[in-house]
N, C-alpha and C positions, 0 to 999 in steps of 0.2 A: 360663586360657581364658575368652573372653567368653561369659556365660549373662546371655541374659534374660527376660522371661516376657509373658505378656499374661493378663491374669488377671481375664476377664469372670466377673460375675454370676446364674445360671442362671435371672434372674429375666424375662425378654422377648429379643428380637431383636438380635442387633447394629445400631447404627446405625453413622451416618456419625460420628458424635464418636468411639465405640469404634472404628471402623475406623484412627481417627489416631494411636490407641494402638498398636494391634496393631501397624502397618506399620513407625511406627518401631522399634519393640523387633525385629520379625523382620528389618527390616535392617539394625539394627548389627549384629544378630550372626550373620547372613548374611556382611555385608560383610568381618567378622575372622575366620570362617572359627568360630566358635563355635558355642553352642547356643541354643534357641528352643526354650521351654516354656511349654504350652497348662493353665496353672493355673483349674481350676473354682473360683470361691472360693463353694461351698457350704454354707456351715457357718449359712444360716438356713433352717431344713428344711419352714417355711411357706412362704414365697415359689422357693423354688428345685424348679423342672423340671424332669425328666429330658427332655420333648419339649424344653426351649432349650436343654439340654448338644446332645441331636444337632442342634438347628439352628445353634447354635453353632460345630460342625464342622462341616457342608454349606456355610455361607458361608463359612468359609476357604479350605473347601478349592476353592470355585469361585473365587475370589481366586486358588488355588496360593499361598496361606500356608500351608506345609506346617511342624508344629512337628515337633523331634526325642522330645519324650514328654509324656505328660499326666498331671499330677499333679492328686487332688483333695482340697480340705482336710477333707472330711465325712470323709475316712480317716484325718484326722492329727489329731483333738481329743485322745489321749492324749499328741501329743506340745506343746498348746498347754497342757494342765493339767500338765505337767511345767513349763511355762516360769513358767506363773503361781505354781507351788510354789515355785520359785527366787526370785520379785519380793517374797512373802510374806516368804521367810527373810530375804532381804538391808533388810526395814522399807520397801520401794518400790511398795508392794501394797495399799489397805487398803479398806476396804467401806463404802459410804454408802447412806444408806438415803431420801432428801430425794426424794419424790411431784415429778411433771413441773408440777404447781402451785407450789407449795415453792419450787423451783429459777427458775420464772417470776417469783415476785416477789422473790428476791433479786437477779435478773437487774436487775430496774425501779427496784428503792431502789439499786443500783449504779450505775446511768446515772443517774439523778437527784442523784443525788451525785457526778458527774463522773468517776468511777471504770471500770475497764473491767470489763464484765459477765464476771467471771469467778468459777468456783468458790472458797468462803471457806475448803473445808480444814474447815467441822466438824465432823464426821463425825473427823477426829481427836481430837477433845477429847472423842470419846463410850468411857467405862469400856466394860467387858465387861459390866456388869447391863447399861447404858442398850442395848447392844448386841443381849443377850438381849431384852430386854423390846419393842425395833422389831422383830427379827426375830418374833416372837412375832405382833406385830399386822399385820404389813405385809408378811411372808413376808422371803425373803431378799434381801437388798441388792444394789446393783451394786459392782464392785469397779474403781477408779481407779487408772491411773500416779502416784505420784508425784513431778513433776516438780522436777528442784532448777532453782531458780529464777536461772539464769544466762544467757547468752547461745547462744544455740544457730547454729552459724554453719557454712556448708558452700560452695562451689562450684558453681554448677549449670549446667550444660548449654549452657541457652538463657537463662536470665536473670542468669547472671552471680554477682555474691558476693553471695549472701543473709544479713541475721542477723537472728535474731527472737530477744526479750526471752522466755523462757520464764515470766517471771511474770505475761506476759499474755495466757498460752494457761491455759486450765482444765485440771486434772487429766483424762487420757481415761479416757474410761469404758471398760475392754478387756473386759468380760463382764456379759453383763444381769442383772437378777436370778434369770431363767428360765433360768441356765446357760449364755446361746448368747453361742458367741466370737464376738466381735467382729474386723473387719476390721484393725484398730490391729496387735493382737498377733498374729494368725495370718497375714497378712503378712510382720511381722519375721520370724518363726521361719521361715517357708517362704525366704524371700528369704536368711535367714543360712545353713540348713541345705540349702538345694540351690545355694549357691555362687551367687548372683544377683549379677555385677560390676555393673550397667547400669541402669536404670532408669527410666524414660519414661512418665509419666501428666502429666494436664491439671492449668494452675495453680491449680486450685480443691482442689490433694490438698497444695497446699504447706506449710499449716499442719501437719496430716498428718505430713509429712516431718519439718518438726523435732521432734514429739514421738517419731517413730518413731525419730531417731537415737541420742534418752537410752535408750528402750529397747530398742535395739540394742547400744548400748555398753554397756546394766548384764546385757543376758544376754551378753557377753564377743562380741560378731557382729563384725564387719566391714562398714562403711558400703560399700556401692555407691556407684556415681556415679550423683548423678541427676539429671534434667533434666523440665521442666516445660513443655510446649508450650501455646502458647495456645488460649483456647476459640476455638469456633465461632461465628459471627453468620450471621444472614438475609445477603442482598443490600443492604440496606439498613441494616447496624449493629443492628437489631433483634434481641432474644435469643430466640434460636435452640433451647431447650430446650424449651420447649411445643413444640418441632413436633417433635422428635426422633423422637418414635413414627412417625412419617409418611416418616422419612427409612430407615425401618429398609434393612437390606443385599437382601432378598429382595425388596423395595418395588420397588428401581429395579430390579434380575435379570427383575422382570416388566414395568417398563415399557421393557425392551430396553437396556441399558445393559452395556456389555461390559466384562469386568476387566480388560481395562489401560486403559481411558479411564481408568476409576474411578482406579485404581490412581495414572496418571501424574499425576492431579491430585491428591491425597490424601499422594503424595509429596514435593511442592510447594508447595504450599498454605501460606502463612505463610513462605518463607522469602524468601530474596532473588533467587533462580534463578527464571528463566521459569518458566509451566508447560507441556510440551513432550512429546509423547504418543510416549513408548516403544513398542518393540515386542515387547520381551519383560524378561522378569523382572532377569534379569542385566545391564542397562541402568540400570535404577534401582536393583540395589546398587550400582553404578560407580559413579554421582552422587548418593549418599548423603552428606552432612554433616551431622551435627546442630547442629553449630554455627554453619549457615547460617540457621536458623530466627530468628524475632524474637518479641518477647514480647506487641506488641498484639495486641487480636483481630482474628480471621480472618476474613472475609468468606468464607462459601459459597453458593455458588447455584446448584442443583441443576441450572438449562439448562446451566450450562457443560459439564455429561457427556455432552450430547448430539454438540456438535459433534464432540467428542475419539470418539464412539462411531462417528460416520457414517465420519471419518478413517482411524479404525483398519482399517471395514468395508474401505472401499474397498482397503486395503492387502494384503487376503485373498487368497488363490488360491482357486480351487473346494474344493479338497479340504479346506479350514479350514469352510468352511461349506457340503457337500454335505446335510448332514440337513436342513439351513432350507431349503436351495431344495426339496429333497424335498417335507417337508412343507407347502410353498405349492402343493405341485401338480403341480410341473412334472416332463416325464418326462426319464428320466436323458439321453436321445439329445441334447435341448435343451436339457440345464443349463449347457453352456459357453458356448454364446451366449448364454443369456441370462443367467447371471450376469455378462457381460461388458458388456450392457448397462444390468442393473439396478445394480451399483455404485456406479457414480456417483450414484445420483440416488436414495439411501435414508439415512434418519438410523439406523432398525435394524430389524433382521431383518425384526422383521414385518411390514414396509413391503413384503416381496417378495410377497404373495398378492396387494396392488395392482396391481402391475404383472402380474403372471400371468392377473391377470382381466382387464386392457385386452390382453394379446396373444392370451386365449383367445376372450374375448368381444367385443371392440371395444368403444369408448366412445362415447356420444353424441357425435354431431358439434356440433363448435359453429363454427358458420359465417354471421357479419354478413349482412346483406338486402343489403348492395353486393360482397359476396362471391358471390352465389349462383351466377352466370352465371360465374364465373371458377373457381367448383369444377369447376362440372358441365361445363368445357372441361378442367380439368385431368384429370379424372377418365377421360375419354374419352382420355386420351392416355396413360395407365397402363399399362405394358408387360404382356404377357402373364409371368404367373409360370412357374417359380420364381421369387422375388426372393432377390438376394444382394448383397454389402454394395455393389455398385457401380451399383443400380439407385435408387438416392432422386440419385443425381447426374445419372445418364443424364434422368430421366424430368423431374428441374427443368428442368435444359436444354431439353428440347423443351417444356416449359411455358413457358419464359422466351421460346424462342422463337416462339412460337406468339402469345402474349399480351402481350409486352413488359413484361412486368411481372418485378421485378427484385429482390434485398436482402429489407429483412424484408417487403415488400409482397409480396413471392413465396413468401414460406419460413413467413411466419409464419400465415397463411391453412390451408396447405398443413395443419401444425402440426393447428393449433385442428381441423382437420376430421378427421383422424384418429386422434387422440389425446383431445379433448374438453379441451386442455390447452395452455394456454399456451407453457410448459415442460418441460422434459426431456428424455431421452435424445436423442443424435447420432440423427437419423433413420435415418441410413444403419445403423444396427444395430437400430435398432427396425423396422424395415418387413421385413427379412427373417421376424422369427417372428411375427410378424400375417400375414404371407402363409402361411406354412409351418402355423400353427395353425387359419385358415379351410379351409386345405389339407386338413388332416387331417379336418375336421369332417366 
C-alpha cells in the first residue's frame, strides 16, 4: 500500500515551500487510495513547540489536508538508539570529536588544494586512550555514518537517474555530541519502520538522500521512491528563502486567501499543466502526476492567489459564505441580493463590509462641474421607490430621453454619482439595496 508522510519541523509556521511538500505527499497517496502520515520530526527539544505542533494542524487542516495518523519522533529516541547500536556492531558507527573550528579549516586547506571539502575519516585512526583522553576534555563526540565509498545511484521522481560519488559526501553526522538525534537517522528508521513507499521533499535534501540510502540498506530497510521537486523563487528568480517567514500559511488565511486558490496553484506550480483553479479536493487528486513536474526553479508570486481567490469567491453560493456576509453586517433578509451583487466585484471576503458600507451609507458623489446640471435633471426623474432590478433600466431611459444623452456619457455619470466609483456592480442590482437600506434607515 502507498504511505507517505510530511514531516514538518515544530520549529515556526508552515510556509508556502512546506506547503509544496505536504500536497504532494498527501496526493500521491490520496490518489492510490493509501496512507498520509502527519510526522512531528521533534527530536530538538530546544527549538521545537508544542504552540507550532498545533499550528501545524490548524493549517492543514484548513487546507482539508486531512492525515490518516500522527506520528512523533520525541516518542521513538529508544527506537533511533536501537538503530545506532546496530551501525556501531556492524563497524558503520564511529565518534569524532574535531570543534566546528577544526573542521573549518580542514574544510579551507581542502579547497585550496583542489580537493572536495570533505571529512578526512580521522577520528578513525584515533586509539581508545586518544579517545578517552578528547572525551575527557571536550565532552562527548558526535558520532558519523560511515560511508563506503561507491556510487550511490537511485531513480527519482522528477529529476530522473541520479548518481552521486559517495566519496564526496562527508561522513553524516546522525547524533550531536549533546545526544540529540539527528534528522539523517531518525528519518530512516521512521520512514523504514512505518512502511513509507513515497517520498517527496525539496532538491536541496538530495544529498540527504543518497546517504540515507546506505543507511537504509545497512539497517536492512527498503528504499522508497523518491522524488525531489524544485525550490521556490521570488517573481523575479530572486531566492525566495529570506522571505519565507513572510509567506507563512496563516499569513495569507489573514490576508483573505482561500484554500483552493492556494491549493490549485501550489498543485501546479512547477510542472507542465496550466494552473487552473479547482473546485474541490478530489479534482486535484484526479490531475495529480508527479512526473509532470520539472526540476528548474519555481517562480512564485504571491499576487497570483488573489485572482484564483476572487474566482473561486465568485463560484460560491450563499450558503458557502453565509458567516462573511454576516459578519460585514449585512441582515440575513438582504444577504441573497446582496451577495449576488457583491460577487462579482471582490478579490476576498473582506472586501464585503465595502460594499455594505456604500449600500448602508452611501458614497460621496463624484460628479464633474459639466456633469452637475445633468445629475440634478436625472435625479429629479428617479422613480419613486421601492426599487427593484428593473428600475436602473426604466429610470436611464427616461434620463436618455429627457437629456439625450446616451452610452457611457449616460451610464457613467450616473455611476460616479452614486456610487462615488467608477466601477462595479451591474447597477441594476446595486440600486435596489441602496434604496431598500435608505428605506430602512
Amino acid at each position: 500500500m502507498t504511505t507517505t508522510r510530511f514531516a514538518p519541523s515544530p520549529t515556526g509556521y508552515i510556509h508556502v515551500g512546506n506547503l509544496r511538500t505536504a500536497l504532494m505527499n498527501y496526493l500521491i497517496a490520496r490518489k492510490a487510495g493509501g496512507t498520509f502520515i502527519l510526522r512531528i520530526d521533534d527530536t530538538d527539544p530546544e527549538r521545537s513547540k508544542e504552540e507550532y505542533v498545533d499550528a501545524i494542524k490548524q493549517d492543514l487542516e484548513w487546507l482539508g489536508l486531512h492525515w490518516d495518523r500522527v506520528e512523533r519522533q520525541s516518542e521513538r529516541l529508544d527506537r533511533y538508539a536501537e538503530a545506532a547500536d546496530k551501525l556501531r556492531e556492524m563497524g558503520r558507527f564511529y565518534e569524532a570529536f574535531e570543534t566546528p573550528t577544526e573542521l573549518d579549516l580542514k574544510r579551507k586547506k581542502q579547497l585550496n588544494m583542489g580537493k572536495p571539502p570533505v571529512y578526512d575519516r580521522a577520528a578513525l585512526k584515533l586509539s581508545d586512550a586518544e579517545k578517552d583522553a578528547l572525551r575527557a576534555e571536550r565532552g562527548n563526540g558526535v558520532w558519523r555514518f560511515k560511508l563506503d565509498h561507491e556510487r550511490i545511484e537511485w531513480n527519482d521522481g522528477i529529476l530522473g537517474d541520479i548518481s552521486i560519488d559517495a566519496a564526496s559526501v562527508s561522513d553524516p553526522v546522525l547524533i550531536r555530541g549533546d545526544g540529540q538525534v539527528l534528522y539523517t537517522i531518525a528519518s530512516v528508521v521512521d520512514d523504514t519502520e512505518m512502511g513509507v513507499t513515497d517520498v517527496v521533499r525539496g532538491s536541496d535534501h538530495v544529498t540527504n538522500t543518497a546517504t540515507q540510502i546506505q543507511i537504509i540498506e545497512a539497517l536492512g530497510g527498503t528504499c522508497p521512491r523518491f522524488a525531489h521537486h524544485s525550490l521556490l523563487t521570488g517573481p523575479q528568480g530572486e531566492a525566495l528563502s529570506k522571505r519565507l517567514g513572510t509567506l507563512a500559511l496563516r499569513d495569507l488565511r489573514e490576508q483573505g486567501v482561500q484554500p483552493m486558490a492556494l491549493l490549485s496553484l501550489m498543485a501546479r506550480l512547477g510542472s507542465s499543466d496550466p494552473v487552473e483553479l479547482r473546485s474541490d479536493m478530489s479534482e486535484l487528486i484526479d490531475g495529480f502526476d508527479i512526473n509532470r513536474f520539472g526540476a528548474a526553479p519555481t517562480k512564485f508570486d504571491v499576487q497570483d492567489l488573489f485572482p484564483l481567490t476572487a474566482k473561486h469567491l465568485q463560484s460560491l453560493p450563499l450558503a458557502d459564505v453565509t458567516d462573511a456576509v454576516a459578519d460585514a453586517g449585512v441582515p440575513a433578509e438582504l444577504a441573497e441580493p446582496f451577495w449576488a451583487m457583491a460577487r462579482e466585484n471582490i478579490t476576498t471576503l473582506s472586501d464585503l463590509k465595502g460594499w455594505w458600507d456604500l449600500c448602508r451609507e452611501g458614497a460621496e458623489p463624484l460628479i464633474a462641474d459639466e456633469d452637475r446640471e445633468f445629475i440634478a435633471e436625472a435625479v429629479a426623474l428617479l422613480p419613486e421607490g421601492p426599487f427593484d432590478a428593473e428600475t436602473w433600466g426604466t429610470w436611464t431611459k427616461a434620463v436618455k430621453e429627457a437629456t439625450g444623452r446616451k452610452g457611457k456619457g449616460l451610464f457613467m455619470p450616473l455611476r460616479k454619482a452614486l456610487t462615488g466609483m467608477e466601477r462595479g456592480p451591474e447597477m441594476a442590482t446595486l440600486l435596489p439595496l441602496l434604496q431598500v437600506i435608505r428605506a430602512r434607515g
